[in-house]
C-alpha positions as CSV (number, residue, x, y, z in Angstrom):
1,X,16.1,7.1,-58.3
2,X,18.1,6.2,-55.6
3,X,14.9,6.0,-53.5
4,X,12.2,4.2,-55.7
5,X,10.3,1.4,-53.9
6,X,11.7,-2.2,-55.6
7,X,8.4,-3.0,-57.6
8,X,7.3,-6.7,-56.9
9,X,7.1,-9.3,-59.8
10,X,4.2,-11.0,-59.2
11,X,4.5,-14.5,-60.7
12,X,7.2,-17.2,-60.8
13,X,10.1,-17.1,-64.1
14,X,8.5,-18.9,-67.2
15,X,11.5,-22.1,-66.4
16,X,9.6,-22.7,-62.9
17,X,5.9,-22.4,-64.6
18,X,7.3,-24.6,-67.5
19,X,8.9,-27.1,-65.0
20,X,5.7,-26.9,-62.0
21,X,3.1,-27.7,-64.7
22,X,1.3,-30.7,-64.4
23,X,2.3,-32.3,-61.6
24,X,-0.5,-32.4,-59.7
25,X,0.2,-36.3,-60.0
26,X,3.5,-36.7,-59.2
27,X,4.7,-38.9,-56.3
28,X,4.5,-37.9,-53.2
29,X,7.5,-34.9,-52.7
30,X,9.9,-35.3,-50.0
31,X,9.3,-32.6,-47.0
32,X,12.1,-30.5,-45.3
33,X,13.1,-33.2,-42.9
34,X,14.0,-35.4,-45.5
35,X,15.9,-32.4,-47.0
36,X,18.2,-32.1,-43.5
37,X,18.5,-35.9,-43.5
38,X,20.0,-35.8,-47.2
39,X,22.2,-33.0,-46.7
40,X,23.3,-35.1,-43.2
41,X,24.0,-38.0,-45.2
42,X,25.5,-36.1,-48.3
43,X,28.1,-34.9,-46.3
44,X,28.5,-37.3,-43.4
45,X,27.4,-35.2,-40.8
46,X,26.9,-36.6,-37.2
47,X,24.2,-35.9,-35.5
48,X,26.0,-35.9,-32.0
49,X,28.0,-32.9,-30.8
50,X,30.7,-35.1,-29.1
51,X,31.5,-36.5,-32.2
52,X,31.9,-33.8,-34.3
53,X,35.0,-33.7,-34.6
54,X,36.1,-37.2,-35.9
55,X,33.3,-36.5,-38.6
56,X,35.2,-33.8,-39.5
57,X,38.4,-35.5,-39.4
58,X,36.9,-38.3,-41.7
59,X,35.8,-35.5,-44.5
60,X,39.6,-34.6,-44.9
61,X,40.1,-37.9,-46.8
62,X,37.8,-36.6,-49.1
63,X,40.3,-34.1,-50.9
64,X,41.3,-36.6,-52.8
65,X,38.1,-36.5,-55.1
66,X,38.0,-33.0,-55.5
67,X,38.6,-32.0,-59.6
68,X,41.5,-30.2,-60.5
69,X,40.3,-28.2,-63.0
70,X,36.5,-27.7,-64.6
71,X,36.6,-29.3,-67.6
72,X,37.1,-32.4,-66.0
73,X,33.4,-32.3,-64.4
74,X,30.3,-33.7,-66.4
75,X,28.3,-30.9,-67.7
76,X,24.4,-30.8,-66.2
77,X,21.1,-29.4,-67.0
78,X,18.9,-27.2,-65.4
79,X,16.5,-29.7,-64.9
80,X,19.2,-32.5,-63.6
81,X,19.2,-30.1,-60.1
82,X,15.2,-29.3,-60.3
83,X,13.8,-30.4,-57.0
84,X,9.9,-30.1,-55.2
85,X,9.8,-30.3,-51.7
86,X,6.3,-29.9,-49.3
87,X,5.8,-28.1,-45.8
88,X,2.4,-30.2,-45.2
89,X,0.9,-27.3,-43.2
90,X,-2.3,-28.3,-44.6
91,X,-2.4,-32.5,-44.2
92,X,-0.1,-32.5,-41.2
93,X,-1.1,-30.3,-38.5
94,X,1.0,-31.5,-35.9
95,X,3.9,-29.5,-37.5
96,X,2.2,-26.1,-37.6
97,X,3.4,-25.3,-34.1
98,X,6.7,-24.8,-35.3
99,X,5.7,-22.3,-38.3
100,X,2.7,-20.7,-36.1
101,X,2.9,-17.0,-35.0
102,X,0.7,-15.0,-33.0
103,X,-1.3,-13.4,-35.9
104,X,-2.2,-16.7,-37.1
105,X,-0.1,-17.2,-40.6
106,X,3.5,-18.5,-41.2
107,X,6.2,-17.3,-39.9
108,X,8.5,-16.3,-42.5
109,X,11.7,-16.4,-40.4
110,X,11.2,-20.3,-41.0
111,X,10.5,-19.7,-44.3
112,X,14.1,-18.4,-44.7
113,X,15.5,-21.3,-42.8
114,X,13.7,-24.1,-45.1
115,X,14.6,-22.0,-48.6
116,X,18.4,-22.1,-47.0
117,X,18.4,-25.1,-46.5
118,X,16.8,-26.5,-50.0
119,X,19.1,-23.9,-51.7
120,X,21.8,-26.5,-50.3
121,X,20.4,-29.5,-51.5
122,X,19.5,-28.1,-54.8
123,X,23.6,-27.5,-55.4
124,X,24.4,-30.7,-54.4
125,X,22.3,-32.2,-56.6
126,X,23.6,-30.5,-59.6
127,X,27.1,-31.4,-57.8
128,X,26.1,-35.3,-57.6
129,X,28.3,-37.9,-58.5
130,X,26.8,-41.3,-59.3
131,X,29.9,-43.7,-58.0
132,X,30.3,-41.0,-54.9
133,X,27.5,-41.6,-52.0
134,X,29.4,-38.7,-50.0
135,X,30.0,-35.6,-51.6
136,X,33.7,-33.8,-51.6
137,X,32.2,-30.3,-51.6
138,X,31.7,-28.3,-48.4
139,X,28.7,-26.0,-50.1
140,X,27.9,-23.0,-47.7
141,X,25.3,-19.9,-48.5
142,X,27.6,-16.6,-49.6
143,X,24.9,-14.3,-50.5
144,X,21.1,-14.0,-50.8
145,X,20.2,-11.6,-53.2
146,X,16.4,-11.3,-53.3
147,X,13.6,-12.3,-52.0
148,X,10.5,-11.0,-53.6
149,X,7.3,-11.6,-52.0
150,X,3.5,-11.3,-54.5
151,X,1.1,-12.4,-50.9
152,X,0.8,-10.6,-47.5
153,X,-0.7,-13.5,-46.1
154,X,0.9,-17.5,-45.9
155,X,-2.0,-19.4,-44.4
156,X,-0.6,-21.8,-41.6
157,X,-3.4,-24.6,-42.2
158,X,-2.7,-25.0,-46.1
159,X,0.3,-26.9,-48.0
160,X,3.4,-25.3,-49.0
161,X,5.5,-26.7,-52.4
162,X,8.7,-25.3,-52.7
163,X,10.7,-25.6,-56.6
164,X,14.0,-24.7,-57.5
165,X,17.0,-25.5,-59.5
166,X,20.5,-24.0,-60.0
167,X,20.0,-21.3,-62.6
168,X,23.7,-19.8,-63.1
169,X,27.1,-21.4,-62.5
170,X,30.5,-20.0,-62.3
171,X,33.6,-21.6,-62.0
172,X,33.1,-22.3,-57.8
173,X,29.9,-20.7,-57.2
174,X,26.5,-21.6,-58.3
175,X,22.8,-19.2,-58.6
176,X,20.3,-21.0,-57.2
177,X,16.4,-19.9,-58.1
178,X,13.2,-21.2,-55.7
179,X,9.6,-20.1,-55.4
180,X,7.1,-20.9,-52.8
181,X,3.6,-21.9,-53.6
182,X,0.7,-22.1,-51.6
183,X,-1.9,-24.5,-52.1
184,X,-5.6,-23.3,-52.4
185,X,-8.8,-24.7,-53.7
186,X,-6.8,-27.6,-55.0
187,X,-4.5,-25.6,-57.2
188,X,-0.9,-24.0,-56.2
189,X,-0.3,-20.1,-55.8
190,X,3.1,-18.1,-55.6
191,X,3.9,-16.6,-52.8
192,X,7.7,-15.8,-53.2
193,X,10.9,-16.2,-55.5
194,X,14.7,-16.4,-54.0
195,X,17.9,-16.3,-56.1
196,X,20.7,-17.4,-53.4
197,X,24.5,-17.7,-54.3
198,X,26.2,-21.1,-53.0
199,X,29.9,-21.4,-52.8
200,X,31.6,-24.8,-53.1
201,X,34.6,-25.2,-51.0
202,X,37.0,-28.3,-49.9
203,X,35.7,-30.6,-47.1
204,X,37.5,-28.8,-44.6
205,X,35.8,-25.3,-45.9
206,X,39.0,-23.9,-46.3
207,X,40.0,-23.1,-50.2
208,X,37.3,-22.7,-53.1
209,X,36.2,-25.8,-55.2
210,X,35.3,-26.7,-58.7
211,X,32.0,-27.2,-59.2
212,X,30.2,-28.4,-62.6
213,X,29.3,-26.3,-65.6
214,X,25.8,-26.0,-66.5
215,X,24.2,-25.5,-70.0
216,X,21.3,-24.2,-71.0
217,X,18.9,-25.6,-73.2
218,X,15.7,-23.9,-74.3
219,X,15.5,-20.6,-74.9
220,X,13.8,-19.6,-71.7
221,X,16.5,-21.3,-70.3
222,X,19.3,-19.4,-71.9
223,X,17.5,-16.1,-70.9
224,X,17.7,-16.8,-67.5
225,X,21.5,-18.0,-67.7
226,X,22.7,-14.6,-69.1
227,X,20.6,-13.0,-66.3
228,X,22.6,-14.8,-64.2
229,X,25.9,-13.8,-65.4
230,X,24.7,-10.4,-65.3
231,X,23.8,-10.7,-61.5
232,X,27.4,-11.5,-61.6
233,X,28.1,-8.1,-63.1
234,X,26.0,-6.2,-60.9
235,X,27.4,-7.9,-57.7
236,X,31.3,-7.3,-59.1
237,X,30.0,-3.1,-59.1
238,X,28.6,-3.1,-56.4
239,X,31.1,-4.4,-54.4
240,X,33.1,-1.4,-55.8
241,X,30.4,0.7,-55.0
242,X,30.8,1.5,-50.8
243,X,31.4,5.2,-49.9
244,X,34.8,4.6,-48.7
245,X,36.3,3.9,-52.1
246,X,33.9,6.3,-54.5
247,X,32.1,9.5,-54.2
248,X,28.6,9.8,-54.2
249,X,26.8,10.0,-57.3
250,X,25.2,13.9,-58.1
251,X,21.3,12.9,-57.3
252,X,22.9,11.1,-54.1
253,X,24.5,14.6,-52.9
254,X,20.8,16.5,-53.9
255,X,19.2,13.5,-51.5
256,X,21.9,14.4,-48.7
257,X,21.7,17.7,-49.4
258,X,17.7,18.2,-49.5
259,X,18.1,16.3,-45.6
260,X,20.2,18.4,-44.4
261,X,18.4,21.4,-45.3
262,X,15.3,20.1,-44.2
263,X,16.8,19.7,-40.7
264,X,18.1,23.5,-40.2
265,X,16.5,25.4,-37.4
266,X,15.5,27.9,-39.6
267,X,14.0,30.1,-36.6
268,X,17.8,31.5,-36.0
269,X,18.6,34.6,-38.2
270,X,21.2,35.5,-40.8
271,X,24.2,34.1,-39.7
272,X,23.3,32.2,-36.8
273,X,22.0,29.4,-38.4
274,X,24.6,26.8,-38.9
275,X,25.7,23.4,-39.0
276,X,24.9,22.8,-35.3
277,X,21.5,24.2,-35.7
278,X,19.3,21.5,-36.3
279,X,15.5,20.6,-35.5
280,X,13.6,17.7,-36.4
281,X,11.0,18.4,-39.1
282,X,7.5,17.5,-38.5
283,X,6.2,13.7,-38.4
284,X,9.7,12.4,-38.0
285,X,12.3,10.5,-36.2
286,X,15.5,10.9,-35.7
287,X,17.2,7.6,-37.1
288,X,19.5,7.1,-34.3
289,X,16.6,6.7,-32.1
290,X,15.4,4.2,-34.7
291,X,17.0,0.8,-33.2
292,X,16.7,-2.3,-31.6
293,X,19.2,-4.7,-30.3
294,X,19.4,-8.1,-29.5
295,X,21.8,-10.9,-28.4
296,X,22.0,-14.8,-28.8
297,X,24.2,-17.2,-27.4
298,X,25.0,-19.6,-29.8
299,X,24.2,-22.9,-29.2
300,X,25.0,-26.4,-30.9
301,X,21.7,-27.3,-31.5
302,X,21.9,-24.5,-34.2
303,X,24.6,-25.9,-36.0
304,X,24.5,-27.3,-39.8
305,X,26.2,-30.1,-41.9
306,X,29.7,-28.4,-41.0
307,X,28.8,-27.6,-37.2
308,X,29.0,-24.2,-37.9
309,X,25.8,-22.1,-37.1
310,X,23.7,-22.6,-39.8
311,X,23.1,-19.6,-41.6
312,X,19.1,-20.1,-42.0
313,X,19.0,-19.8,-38.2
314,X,21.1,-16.8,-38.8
315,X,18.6,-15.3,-41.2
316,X,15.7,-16.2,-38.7
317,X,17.3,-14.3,-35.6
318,X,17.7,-11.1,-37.8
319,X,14.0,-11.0,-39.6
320,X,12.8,-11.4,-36.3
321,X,14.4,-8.5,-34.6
322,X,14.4,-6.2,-38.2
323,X,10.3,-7.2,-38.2
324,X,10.3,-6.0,-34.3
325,X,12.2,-2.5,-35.2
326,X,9.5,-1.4,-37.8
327,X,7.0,-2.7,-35.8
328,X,8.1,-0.4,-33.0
329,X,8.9,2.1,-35.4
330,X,5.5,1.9,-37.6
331,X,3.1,1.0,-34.5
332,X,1.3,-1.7,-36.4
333,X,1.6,-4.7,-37.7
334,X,4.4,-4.6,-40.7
335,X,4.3,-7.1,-43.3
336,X,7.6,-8.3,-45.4
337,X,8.0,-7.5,-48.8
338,X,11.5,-8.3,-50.0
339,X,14.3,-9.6,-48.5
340,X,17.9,-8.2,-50.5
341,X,21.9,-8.6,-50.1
342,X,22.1,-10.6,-47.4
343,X,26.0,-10.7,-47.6
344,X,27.8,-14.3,-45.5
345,X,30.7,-12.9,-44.8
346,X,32.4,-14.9,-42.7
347,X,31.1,-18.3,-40.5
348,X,29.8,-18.0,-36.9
349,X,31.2,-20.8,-34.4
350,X,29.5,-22.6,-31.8
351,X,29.9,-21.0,-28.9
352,X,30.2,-17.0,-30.5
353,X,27.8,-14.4,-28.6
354,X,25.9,-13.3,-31.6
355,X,25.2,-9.3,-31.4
356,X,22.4,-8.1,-33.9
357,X,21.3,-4.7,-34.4
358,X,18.5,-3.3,-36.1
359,X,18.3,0.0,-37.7
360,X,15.2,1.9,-39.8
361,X,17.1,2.9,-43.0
362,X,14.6,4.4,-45.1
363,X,11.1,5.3,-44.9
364,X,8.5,6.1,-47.9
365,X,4.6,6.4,-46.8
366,X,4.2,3.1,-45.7
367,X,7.3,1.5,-46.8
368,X,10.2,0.7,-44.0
369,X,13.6,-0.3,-44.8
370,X,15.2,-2.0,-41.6
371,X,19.3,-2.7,-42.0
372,X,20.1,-5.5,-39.7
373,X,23.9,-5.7,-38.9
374,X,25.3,-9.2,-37.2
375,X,28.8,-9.6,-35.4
376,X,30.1,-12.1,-33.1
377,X,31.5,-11.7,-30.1
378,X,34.9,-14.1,-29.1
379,X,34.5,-15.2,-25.4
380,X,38.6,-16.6,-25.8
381,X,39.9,-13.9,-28.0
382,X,37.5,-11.0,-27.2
383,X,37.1,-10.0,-30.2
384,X,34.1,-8.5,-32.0
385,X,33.6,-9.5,-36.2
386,X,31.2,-8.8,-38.7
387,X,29.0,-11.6,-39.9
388,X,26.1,-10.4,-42.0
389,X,24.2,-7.5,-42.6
390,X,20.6,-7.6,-43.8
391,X,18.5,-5.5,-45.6
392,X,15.0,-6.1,-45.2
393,X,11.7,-4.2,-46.8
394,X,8.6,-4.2,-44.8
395,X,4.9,-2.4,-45.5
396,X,3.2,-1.3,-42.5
397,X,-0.8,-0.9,-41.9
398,X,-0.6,2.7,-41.7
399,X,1.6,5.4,-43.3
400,X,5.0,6.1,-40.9
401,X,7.0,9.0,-39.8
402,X,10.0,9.5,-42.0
403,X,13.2,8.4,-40.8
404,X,15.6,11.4,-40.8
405,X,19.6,10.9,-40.4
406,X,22.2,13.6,-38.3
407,X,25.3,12.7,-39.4
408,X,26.7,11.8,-42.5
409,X,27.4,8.2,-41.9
410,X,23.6,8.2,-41.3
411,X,22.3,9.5,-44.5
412,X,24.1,6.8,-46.2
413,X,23.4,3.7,-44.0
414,X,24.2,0.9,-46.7
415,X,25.6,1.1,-50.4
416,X,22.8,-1.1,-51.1
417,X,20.0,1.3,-50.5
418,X,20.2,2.3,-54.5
419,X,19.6,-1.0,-55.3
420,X,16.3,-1.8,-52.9
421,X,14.4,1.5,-52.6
């Protein structure tokens, strides 16, 4: 059904249990600061405003080390990218502040910024060449396509482990899996899994790059390569899928066609009733009074390797405001449950007004789907662009009103609903 509640997985893939096992003992992991300060060195980023354009100037010579085709790149292993990182909530409280929120547990906005961030890393290590300290590639998010959450709770006084490794590669684009594990009574807990999509571009970000091919090795491995290739698939159809190039499906028009008579003022006789006759049923709202907006000015200090806004901070920003529509909308305390499609679609510059709107999609008993639609603002060229639109699940304490559309456009909010609900 077009309308069926994603159903959480509620343990890591077999690869990360295989690969997190027994090491308890390990030396001790690098945290996410380290994990900016690689990426900063990777790339040759400076850390000054003023000077980032010379940096920029000085990746250009770069382009000679790019490959020309594939096959000329060293094949890697899943395990040659496999990386463990720790958020020391737990044995360094001096950096809960920063992951704090006001019901006392973690504040998942940061928890997208760190697993954007890592996701990075992660490709560039499958990317790494031995001879090359600073990497050609130009490696940017494209799309994060779930997030599934298996706790309500992420303490903010315990350690966090994150794991991940490339899972999937293409010809410029690489799959990149991660879970998040809490630690408690001395052993490690999920909390969430995340399958991003990187991109590998020139230095200047400009054309698509070669990156190299990964093969499989164990059978658990293999399994999760062809799944891989078949999120490939899926994203390739449902690309195709938007209402502007293809009909709705037959149980989509009895959905659309069940709201709509739902909505007729039924009160009117015979021929009276029509199109223009509409009520709100009982214990609902109106979607179009369903929405919260929200601007940010977008400073340098949010800027990553390539002094573009960093698209973690981008992610952040949009939770935030989707969490505060079904808060407003549920009147309680939501809590995130999955996190799905998050398409990049085009960089946002230093300097853009960033314009987010957040919109209740979908509502199920205590289920709220919040769409969460970003676009940039050109002081210079004034000139308004779509960046990103989220889709984000949340559960709510109590059960909500349902969330009922007018118009057309509103009873099909996103192509993506089929895929999340």
């Amino acid at each position: 059904s077009a309308y069926r509640l994603y159903t959480m997985r509620k343990l890591p893939s077999l690869l990360a249990r295989t690969l997190t096992s027994g090491t308890s003992g390990s030396p001790v992991l690098p945290d996410m600061f380290e994990v900016r300060s690689r990426l900063r060195d990777i790339v040759g980023a400076s850390t000054n405003w003023r000077d980032h354009v010379q940096a920029m100037q000085e990746r250009k010579a770069l382009h000679t080390l790019l490959a020309k085709r594939q096959e000329d790149l060293p094949p890697r292993r899943m395990k040659d990218s496999y990386l463990e990182v720790i958020l020391p909530l737990g044995s360094q409280p001096e950096i809960r502040e920063k992951y704090l929120n006001v019901h006392n547990s973690v504040r998942f906005g940061r928890i997208l910024e760190d697993l954007d961030s890592l996701g990075v890393l992660i490709c560039y290590t499958h990317t790494k060449q031995e001879m090359q300290p600073r990497s050609p590639l130009s490696i940017v998010t494209a799309l994060v396509d779930k997030i599934i959450l298996c706790k309500k709770i992420i303490h903010p006084d315990c350690d966090i482990k994150f794991t991940g490794n490339v899972s999937w590669v293409g010809k410029t684009s690489m799959e990149v899996k991660m879970h998040m594990l809490q630690l408690h009574d001395g052993d490690y807990s999920p909390v969430l899994d995340a399958t991003f999509v990187m991109v590998a571009r020139d230095p200047e970000n400009k054309r698509p790059a070669f990156v190299n091919p990964l093969v499989p090795e164990t059978p658990e491995e293999k399994e999760i390569f062809k799944q891989g290739e078949l999120n490939k698939l899926k994203r390739i159809d449902f690309s195709t899928a938007s209402l502007l190039k293809m009909a709705p499906t037959a149980e989509e028009r009895n959905i659309v066609h069940d709201i709509f008579l739902n909505t007729l003022d039924t009160r009117q006789e015979g021929e009276t009733v029509s199109f223009r006759s509409r009520k709100l049923p009982h214990s609902s709202v109106w979607m179009e009074d369903a929405k919260l907006k929200g601007l940010q000015i977008c400073h340098p200090q949010e800027r990553n390797i390539f002094n573009r806004i960093f698209g973690g901070f981008l992610m952040r920003k949009a939770f935030e405001l989707g969490w505060a529509t079904a808060c407003r909308y549920g009147g309680s305390r939501p809590f995130i449950v999955s996190v799905d499609d998050i398409m990049f679609q085009r960089p946002v510059e230093v300097g853009s007004l960033l314009m987010l709107s957040g919109q209740v999609c979908y509502t199920e008993k205590n289920y709220i789907q919040v769409r969460v639609h970003s676009e940039v603002y050109d002081p210079d060229t004034r000139e308004h662009q779509t960046t990103n639109i989220f889709h984000f699940t949340f559960k709510s304490e109590n059960e909500v009103p349902q969330v009922v559309p007018k118009t057309y456009g509103g009873k099909y909010p996103t192509n993506a609903l089929s895929s999340q609900l």
